[in-house]
Each structure stands twice: as structure tokens, then as C-alpha cells.
N, C-alpha and C positions, 0 to 999 in steps of 0.2 A: 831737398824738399820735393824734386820733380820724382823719387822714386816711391812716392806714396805715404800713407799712415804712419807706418809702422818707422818707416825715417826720420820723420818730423816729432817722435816721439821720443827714437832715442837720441836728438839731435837738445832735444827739451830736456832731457834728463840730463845729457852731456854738459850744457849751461848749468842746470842748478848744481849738478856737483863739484864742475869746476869753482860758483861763487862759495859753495861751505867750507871745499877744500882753501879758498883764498881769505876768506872771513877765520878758518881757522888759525892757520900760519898768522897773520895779521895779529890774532886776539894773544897768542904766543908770545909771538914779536915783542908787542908792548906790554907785555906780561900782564893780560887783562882773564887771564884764564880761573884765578881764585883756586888753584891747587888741581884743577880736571887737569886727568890723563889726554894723550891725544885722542885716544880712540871716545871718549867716552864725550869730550869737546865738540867731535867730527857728528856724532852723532846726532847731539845737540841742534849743532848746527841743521844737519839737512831734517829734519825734524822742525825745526822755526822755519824752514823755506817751504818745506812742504804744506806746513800749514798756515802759509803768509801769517805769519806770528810779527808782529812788530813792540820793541820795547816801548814800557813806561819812560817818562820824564827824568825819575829818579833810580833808573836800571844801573846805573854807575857812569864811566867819566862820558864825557862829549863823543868823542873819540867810538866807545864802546856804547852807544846811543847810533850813532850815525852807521858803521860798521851793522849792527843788527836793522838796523833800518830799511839800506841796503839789499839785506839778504831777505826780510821780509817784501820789498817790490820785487825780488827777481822771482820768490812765490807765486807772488800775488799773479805777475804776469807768466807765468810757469802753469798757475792753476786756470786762468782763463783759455790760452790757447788751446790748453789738455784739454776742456768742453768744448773747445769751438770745434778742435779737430773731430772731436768724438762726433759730434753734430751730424759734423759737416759729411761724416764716415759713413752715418747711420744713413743721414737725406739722402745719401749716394745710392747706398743700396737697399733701399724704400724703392725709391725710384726704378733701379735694376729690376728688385720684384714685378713690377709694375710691368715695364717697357721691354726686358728683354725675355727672353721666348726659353718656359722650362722645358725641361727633359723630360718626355711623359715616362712615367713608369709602368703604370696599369696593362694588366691585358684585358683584353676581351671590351675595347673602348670603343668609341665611334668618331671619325677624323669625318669630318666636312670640309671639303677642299671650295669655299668660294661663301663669299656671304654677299647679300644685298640689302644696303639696310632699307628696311619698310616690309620686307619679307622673312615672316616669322613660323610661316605654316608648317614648313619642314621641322624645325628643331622643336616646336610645340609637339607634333605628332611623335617625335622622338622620346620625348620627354613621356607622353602619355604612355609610350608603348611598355615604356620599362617598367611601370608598374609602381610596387611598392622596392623593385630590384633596386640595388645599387647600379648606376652606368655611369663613366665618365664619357661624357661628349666632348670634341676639341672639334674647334672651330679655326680656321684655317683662309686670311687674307690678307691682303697688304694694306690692308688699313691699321689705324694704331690700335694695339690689343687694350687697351683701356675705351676707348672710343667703342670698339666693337662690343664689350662686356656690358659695357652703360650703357647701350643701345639696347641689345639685347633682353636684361633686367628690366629696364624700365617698360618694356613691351611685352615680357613675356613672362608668365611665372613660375619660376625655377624649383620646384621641388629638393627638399633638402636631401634627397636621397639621388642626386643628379650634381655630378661635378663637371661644372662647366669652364674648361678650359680654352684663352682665347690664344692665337699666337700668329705675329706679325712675321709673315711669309709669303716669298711668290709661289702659285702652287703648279709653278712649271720647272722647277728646279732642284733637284735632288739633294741636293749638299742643305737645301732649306728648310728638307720635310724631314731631316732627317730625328730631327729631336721628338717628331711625333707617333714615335714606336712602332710606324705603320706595319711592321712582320708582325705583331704581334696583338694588331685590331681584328675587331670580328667583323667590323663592313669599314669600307669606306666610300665614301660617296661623293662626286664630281657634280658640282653646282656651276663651275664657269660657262655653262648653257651654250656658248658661239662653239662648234665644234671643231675646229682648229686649237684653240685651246683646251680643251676636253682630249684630245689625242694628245698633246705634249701634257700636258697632267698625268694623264693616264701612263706615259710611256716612262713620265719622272718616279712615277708610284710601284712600275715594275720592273725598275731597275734594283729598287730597294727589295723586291720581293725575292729576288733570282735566288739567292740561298735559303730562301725561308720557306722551312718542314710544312708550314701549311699555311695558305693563299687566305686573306677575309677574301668576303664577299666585295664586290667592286660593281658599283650600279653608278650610271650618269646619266645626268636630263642635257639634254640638249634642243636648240629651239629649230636649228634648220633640220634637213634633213639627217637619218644616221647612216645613207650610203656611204656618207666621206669615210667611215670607219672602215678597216682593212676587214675582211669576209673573214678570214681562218681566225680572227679576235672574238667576232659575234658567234660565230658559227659553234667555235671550241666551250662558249660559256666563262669564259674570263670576265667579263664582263657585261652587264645587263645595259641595255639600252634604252630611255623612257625618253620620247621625243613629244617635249612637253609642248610644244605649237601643236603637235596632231594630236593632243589630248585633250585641250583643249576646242577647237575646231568640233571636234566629236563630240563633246561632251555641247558645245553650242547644238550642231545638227539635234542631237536627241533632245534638248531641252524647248529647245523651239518649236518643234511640230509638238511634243505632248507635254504642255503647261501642266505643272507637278508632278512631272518625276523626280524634280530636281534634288528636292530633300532626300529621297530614297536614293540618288547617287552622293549625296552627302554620307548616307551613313553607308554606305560599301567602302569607303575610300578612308572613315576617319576611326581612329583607334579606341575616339568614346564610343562605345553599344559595339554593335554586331561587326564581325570581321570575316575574311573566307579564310579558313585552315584546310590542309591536307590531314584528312587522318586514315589511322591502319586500322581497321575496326574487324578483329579476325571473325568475329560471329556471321557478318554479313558476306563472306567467303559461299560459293555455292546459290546465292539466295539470287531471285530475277530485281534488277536495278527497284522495278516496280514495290516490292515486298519492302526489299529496305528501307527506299524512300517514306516511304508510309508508318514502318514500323520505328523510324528515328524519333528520338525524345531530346530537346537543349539544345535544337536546333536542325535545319533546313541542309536536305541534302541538294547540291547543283547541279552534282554529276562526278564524273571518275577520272582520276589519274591513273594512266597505264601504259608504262614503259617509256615516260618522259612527256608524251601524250594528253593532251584535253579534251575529254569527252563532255560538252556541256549539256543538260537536260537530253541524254540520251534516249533513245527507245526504251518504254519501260518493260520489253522481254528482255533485254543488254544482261546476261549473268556476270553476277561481280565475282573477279577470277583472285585465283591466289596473286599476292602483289600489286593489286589497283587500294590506291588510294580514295577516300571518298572524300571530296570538296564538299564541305561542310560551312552554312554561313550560320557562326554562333558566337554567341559572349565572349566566353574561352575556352582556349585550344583545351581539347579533352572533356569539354561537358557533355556531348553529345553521345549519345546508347544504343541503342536498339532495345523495345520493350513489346514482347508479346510479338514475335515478328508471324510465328504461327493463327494467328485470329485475325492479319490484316486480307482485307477480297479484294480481286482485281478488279478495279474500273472500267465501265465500259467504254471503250472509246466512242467522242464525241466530234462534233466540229462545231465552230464561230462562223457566226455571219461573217461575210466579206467587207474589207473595210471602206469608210467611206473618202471619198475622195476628197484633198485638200485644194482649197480653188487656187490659190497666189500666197505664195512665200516673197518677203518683199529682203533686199537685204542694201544695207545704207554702208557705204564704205568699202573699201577691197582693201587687202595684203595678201601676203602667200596661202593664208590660212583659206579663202575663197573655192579655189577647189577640190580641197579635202569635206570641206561642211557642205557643197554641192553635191559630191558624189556620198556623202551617208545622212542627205535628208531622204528618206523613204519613198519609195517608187509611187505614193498617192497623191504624191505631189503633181498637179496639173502641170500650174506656172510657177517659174520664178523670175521675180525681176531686182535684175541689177540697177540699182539707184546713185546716180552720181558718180559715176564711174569715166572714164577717157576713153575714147576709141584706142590709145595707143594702150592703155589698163586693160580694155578685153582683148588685140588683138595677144598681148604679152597672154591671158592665159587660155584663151580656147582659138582652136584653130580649125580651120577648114577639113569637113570630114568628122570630129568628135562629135560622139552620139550622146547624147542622156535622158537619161527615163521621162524625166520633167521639159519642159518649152523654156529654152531662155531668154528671155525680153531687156536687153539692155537698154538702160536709159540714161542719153548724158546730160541731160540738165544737170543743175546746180542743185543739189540735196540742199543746202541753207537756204532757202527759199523758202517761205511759208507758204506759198500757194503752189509751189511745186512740190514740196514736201508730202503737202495735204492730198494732192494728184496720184501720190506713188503710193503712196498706205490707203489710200479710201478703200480699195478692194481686198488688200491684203487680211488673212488669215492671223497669218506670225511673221512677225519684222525683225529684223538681226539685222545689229549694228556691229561692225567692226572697226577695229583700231586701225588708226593711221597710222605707218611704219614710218615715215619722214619725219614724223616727227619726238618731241623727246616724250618719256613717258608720261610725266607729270602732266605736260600740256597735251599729248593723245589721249588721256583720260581726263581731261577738264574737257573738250571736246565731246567727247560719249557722253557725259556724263547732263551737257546741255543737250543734246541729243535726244538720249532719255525723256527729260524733262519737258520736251517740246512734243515729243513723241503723247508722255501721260496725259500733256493738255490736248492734243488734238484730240485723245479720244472724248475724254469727258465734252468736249465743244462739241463734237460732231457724234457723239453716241456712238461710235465704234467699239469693236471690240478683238481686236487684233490683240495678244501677246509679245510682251519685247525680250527678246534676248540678246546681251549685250556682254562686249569683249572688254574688259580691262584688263591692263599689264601692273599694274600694284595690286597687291592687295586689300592695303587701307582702304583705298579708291573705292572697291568694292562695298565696304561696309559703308562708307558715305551717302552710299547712293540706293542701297537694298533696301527697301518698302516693305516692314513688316504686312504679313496678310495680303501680301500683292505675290500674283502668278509670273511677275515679272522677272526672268532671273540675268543675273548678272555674274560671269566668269569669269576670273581674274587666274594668275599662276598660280595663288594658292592651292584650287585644285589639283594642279600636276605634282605641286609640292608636297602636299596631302597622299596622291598615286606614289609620289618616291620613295615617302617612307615607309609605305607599305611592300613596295617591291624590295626596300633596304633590307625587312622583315626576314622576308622570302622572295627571292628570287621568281620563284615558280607564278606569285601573281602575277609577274608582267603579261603574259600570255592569256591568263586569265582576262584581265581586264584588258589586253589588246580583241580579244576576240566581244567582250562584252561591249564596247565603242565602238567595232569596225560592221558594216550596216551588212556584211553577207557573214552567215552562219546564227547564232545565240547571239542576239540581244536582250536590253530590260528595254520590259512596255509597260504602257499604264493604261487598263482597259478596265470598263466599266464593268461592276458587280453585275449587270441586271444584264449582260449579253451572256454571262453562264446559269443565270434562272436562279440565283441563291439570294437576292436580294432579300431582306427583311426574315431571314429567314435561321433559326437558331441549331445551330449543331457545334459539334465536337473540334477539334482542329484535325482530329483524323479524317473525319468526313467531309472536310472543307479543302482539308488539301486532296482526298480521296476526285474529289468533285473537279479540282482542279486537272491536276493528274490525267484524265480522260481527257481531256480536249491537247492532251500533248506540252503542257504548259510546267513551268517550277512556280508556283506560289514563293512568293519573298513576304511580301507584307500587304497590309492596305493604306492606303492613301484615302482619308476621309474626309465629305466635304467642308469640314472646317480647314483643310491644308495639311493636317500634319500625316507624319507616315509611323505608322506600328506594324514591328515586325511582328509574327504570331507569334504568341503566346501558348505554349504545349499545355498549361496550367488550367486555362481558363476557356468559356466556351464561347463561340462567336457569332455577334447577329450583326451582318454588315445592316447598315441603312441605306436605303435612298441615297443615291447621289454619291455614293463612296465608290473606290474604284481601287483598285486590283492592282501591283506591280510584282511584276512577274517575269522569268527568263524564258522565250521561245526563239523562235526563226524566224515568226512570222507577225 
């Protein structure tokens, strides 16, 4: 029995035909046979066993009554165990399907090495990108593959042209990964975010690659720094780096001085509407950046790819050379043309008033994130003050000697404080709150989240009007707490997770959008319609980006004052209104 199924079966079979063979000899014996051959007797026999047959009353003697009796219980219990086993065979490997980890077969798949449940942004953006494509996703942690599937499903929704495969593995261990075809994926992607484990991931992932004709792409988020990574790894392009703490942080800095952008970095990053492509546009070969840009139709030129290079809203004399790529923010890849590039005129260049100065940025809380969103809040920052912080918290991150653009004014009171709270915002501009790292996540974002709350009342109490921008480490969190119609925004990983799978895409955006967050060179700003003199005013989208264009700027879309953000439309013609506002890529 201990050697499985297929023994217990023929062990069941070896019973009933030893009872026919003995029922027969027996019926023989006593001469109860009625003229049957043996063969034809033996038959008989296992035939009434198999089919737990039992005699009538009046079958013939006592004898040959009890004799078939007999052989119909050793049936009967012949036929039960046969189900039970079958069952018991089947529940086994039901279960196997379930719990143990298949063999991927597909190529061209997508492996996620690390899951978190409550974070769904990456595999959603996954799911979105591939279209109406077939792709199989596999999902990749040591939690149980049925737990992570019903997690998963019940949060997220799975298109039927998306096979999502889960499977219970360390993903630091090679002999573990190895059922998930990785030679033969087209990305793979590193989620265990602590970078020490992102390096033994990584190194499990290229031990399997070492004979393999061709490398996927290999891109990881990680949340501390990506120095720890060996230089000739980053440096060769093996692998892409997205350091979702400083993606965050950035994306707080930009959000907080200019209340509504935040939608327009919504749609850069997520896979519904507008995305940035590299494309070869051989017509634009020869022609001044200027001309192109202007004469593009399906979509928004940014600027050029050349020789691995980002050139973001370049000079518009920049002649596009043989082999520059044009970074294109459109629908989809390939809609974009050039139409009539002959009939577009040069802009006269122009300049913007200077900007105005920001009094006090206030910020409630500190983690590592503090000095990256201090140095890319905008040089028109006057003050900033640190709220509620420890002299042993600022001496850990500014030290004697560090210069910055802004005044920094610590302050160590108690932030929980309603009257010291109300102390520290009364003058502030824009308030940013960040996460407490000490503690767990769910309870660091129950904390923001009363934060917030206290923050929205003080304004209405006291008529303020400060701006909140706030750090959360879930995502749900996020939606919990986000106020439709409210300028307030709230950051969670999803973002970064959102950035991942676009850099999963292409590679080439991480630099992209490193240079679009990092506060020296091309950023997005959000400057009001009525400082380029077009306000209320109706023209073409050629002469609206024409208009733009001279002042040095890339039009992306407008941000109108009901909130929402539209990108342009090449179809239709445009009268901004009062009070709408401009987002757009420059330097300044």
C-alpha cells in the first residue's frame, strides 16, 4: 500500500481473483457447477464480484447461496475501495495542481520576482500594456500560489487574453526559479525592493541566463539606494535600476509646490491614454527639431534619441540627424506622422515673466526620503520648515557647511499638537507630510492619513490655503484617503509601480523619466495660460503649440480649472479659458 495507487489496486484485484478462483474450485468441489466448463464457471465468477452481484433465496443449495454471497461482499468491498482510491488519487492531484509550481512553457512571458499583497499597480499596468496581445504573467513568492492568485483576482481584473501564472518560490535561489523559463522571458522584473535581496535575486536570475542565446530585459525597484549595485552591472545595461523611494520623494517635491500637475504625471506613467515612445520617423531626417516638432500629427514631440542619449525639448535649431529617435508622447506606438512639414514658420522666440517666489514649504515628518524632496523643491522656495523632527533627526541628515537654495528652519516641537500644528502651517504655502519609517506600514499610513485629516480641518477653521502632499507606503491607503475635486495629493508606491512597468516596456524610459523628476535639466511645470497672452483665445493646435514653442517650452496638455488634464488634440481647435493652465516640459 505504502508504494501508491497503482499498488493498492493491483493488490484489490489480486483479492477478488483469488475469492472467484476459490468460489470456483469450491462450486466444483461440491459439484454445484450445473455442467459449466471451468473457464466459463471462473468467468462467471469474477463477473458476480465485480459487479457485487449477490444470489436470490432460491439460487440453489445453502451452501451455493452463501458461497455467492461471499463473493458478492468481497465485490462489493472491491468496488468501494476502487472509488475511494480513485478519489482519494484524483483530491491528490487537484491539490498538486493547486500547490505545486508548473513548468512554464511560453516564451516571450513576464516573471515578477516578489509580490506584496495590497499592491496591484504593477501587474494592472502589465495587464493594460499588452493590449488585446496574448501575455502570460508569472508571479513569483513564497507565499502560497493559491493565496497569491485569490489575492490577486479579487483586486485586480484579469483579462482573458492574460494568463496569470502564480508559483510558490524563493526568488533568491536558482534550483527554485528554475520551472519559470526565465531564458526564455522577454522581461523580468525584481520587486523584492530591500537591495540586498535585489542583488541575490538578480545574481539567481543570471546564473540561469549564462547559456542563454538572448538576455530579457531585467529592470528592479528598489527602495534604498542603487549605489549598493556593482558599477560594470548598471553601467553595461544588464539591468535597469528604478529607485522607487527617490521616485517617489520627486514626484512629492513636484507635486507640492504646483498643486495639479499631479493628474498630468498620472497620465505619463500609466498605460491608459498617452505614453512616451521612441520612434524612427525617416521624413524628419534633415528637417530643424523646430519644423518637426510643429509639423507632427497623433501626437507630441519631447525631444530626440541620439546614440543612446536624451535630448529633452532641445533648441529648436537642433537638426534631426540620420539615427535620432524622436520621443513621441502619443496613444500608440506608430501613430504619429509628420503632415505638411513644408507650410510649418518659425516661432519667434519669446520669454516668461520671472517666477514668483514661494514664502514657506512646511514638511511634517522625516525618513530618508527628506533630503532628496528638499533638494528638487524649486529654487523659489524662500523657507522651509522642518516640523517635528529631533535634533538627533536633523543633525543625522544636514550637516555643518551644506548650502541650499531655500532657509531651513527646524522645528522640534511636537507635530500632534493642535496648537503647535496650527503654529507650523499658519504661514505655510504647501505642507508635505511624510511616512514614518519606524513604524509598520499599515500603522505609518493610519498616522498620515489622521494627519491629512487634521491638516483639511485646520484649513477650513482658519481659512487657509496651503496645499497637502502626502507620502503613503500602500496603495489602498491611498485611495482611502484621496478627495475627489481636492488639489490635495497623496503618493503611495503605486506610483513607482506604475514607473516600473513602463520602464519593464522600455528600458530607455528610465532616463527619461529620471531626468523629467530630477529638478536640474527638463522638467513638467504647470504654468498658467494668461503668462503666454493666449488666454481665451481660439486657434489651431498648430498655432497653440507654434505659441508655445517660442518661449522655449514642449506643450503636453492643459490642466483646466475644473482639475482635469487634456492632452491636445491635433483634431480639434483650442480656446483655453480663464483660469486653465499649461503643462508642459522646460528647464525652467
Amino acid at each position: 500500500m505504502s508504494k501508491g495507487t497503482s499498488s493498492m489496486i493491483k493488490l484489490l484485484l489480486a483479492v477478488v481473483l483469488f475469492m472467484a478462483i476459490l468460489v470456483t474450485v469450491l462450486v466444483i468441489v461440491f459439484h454445484l457447477a450445473d455442467g459449466k466448463n471451468v473457464i466459463a464457471l471462473l468467468w462467471d465468477n469474477l463477473r458476480a464480484a465485480m459487479s457485487s452481484s449477490f444470489p436470490a433465496s432460491n439460487s440453489g443449495s445453502p451452501l451455493y447461496v452463501v458461497l455467492y454471497t461471499l463473493l458478492g461482499l468481497t465485490g462489493m468491498i472491491y468496488t468501494s475501495m476502487l472509488i475511494s482510491i480513485f478519489s482519494t488519487s484524483m483530491r491528490g492531484k487537484l491539490l498538486a495542481l493547486q500547490t505545486e509550481n508548473p513548468h512554464i512553457l511560453e516564451k516571450g512571458h513576464v516573471v515578477v520576482l516578489g509580490f506584496r499583497s495590497g499592491e496591484y499597480a504593477l501587474l494592472e499596468q502589465l495587464m493594460i500594456s499588452a493590449g488585446k496581445e496574448k501575455r502570460t504573467i508569472v508571479v513569483v513568492d513564497v507565499k502560497s500560489r493559491v493565496d497569491m492568485e485569490q489575492d490577486i483576482r479579487t483586486n485586480v481584473n484579469v483579462p482573458k487574453n492574460i494568463r496569470l501564472v502564480t508559483i510558490n518560490s524563493s526568488t533568491e535561489i536558482t534550483a527554485e526559479l528554475e520551472c519559470c523559463n526565465i531564458p526564455s522571458a522577454s522581461r523580468v522584473i525584481i520587486c523584492n525592493r530591500n537591495a540586498g535581496k535585489t542583488i541575490k535575486t538578480y545574481l539567481a536570475v543570471n546564473t540561469l541566463l549564462k547559456d542563454a542565446e538572448q538576455r530579457p530585459k531585467i529592470i528592479a525597484a528598489v527602495d534604498a539606494s542603487a549605489d549598493a549595485f556593482p558599477e560594470d552591472i548598471v553601467s553595461d545595461g544588464e539591468i535597469s535600476i528604478l529607485r522607487s523611494s527617490n521616485v517617489v520623494a520627486r514626484l512629492i517635491a513636484h507635486a507640492a509646490t504646483q498643486p495639479g500637475i499631479f493628474p498630468a504625471f498620472l497620465e505619463m506613467i500609466d498605460f491608459t491614454g498617452f505614453e512616451f515612445y521612441f520612434e524612427d520617423i525617416p521624413d524628419a531626417c534633415g528637417l530643424p527639431y523646430w519644423k518637426v516638432a510643429l509639423a507632427l500629427v497623433n501626437g507630441i514631440a519631447v525631444g530626440l534619441y541620439r546614440e543612446g542619449k536624451l535630448l529633452l525639448n532641445p533648441d529648436i535649431d537642433t537638426p534631426v540627424l540620420h539615427g535620432d529617435l524622436l520621443v513621441v508622447f502619443e496613444e500608440e506606438q506608430g501613430n504619429a506622422k509628420l503632415e505638411r512639414p513644408e507650410e510649418v514658420t518659425m516661432p519667434e522666440k519669446k520669454s516668461l515673466p520671472s517666477l514668483q517666489p514661494i514664502p514657506e514649504v512646511a514638511i511634517l515628518g522625516v525618513n530618508d526620503s527628506l533630503p532628496t524632496v528638499i533638494e528638487e523643491l524649486p529654487d523659489n522656495v524662500e523657507r522651509i520648515r522642518l516640523a517635528g523632527l529631533t535634533t538627533s533627526e536633523y543633525a543625522k541628515y544636514f550637516h555643518e557647511g551644506d548650502s541650499f537654495a531655500s532657509e531651513i528652519i527646524p522645528d522640534y516641537r511636537n507635530a500632534d499638537s493642535e496648537e503647535t500644528l496650527e503654529d507650523m502651517v499658519k504661514d505655510a504655502t504647501h505642507v508635505i507630510v511624510l511616512s514614518d519609517p519606524k513604524k509598520r506600514e499599515e500603522d505609518a499610513d493610519t498616522d498620515t492619513m489622521v494627519r491629512i485629516i487634521r491638516l483639511r480641518n485646520l484649513k477650513k477653521k482658519l481659512g487657509l490655503h496651503f496645499s497637502i502632499t502626502a507620502e503613503m507606503r500602500c496603495e489602498n491607503n491611498r485611495k482611502l484617503i484621496s478627495e475627489s475635486g481636492s488639489e490635495d495629493v497623496v503618493v503611495a508606491s503605486d506610483m513607482s509601480a506604475m514607473m516600473l512597468a513602463q520602464v519593464a516596456e522600455d528600458p530607455r524610459r528610465l532616463g527619461l523619466f529620471n531626468e523629467l523628476l530630477d529638478e536640474q535639466g527638463c522638467e513638467v511645470y504647470l504654468k498658467p495660460l494668461a503668462d503666454f497672452g493666449i488666454s481665451e483665445t481660439k486657434m489651431t493646435v498648430r498655432e497653440f503649440r507654434s505659441n508655445i514653442y517660442a518661449y522655449g517650452y514642449t506643450p503636453l496638455g492643459i490642466r483646466t480649472r475644473e482639475g482635469s488634464f487634456q492632452v491636445l488634440d491635433d483634431n480639434v481647435s483650442i480656446q483655453p479659458k480663464s483660469g486653465d493652465c499649461l503643462v508642459l516640459i522646460g528647464e525652467e
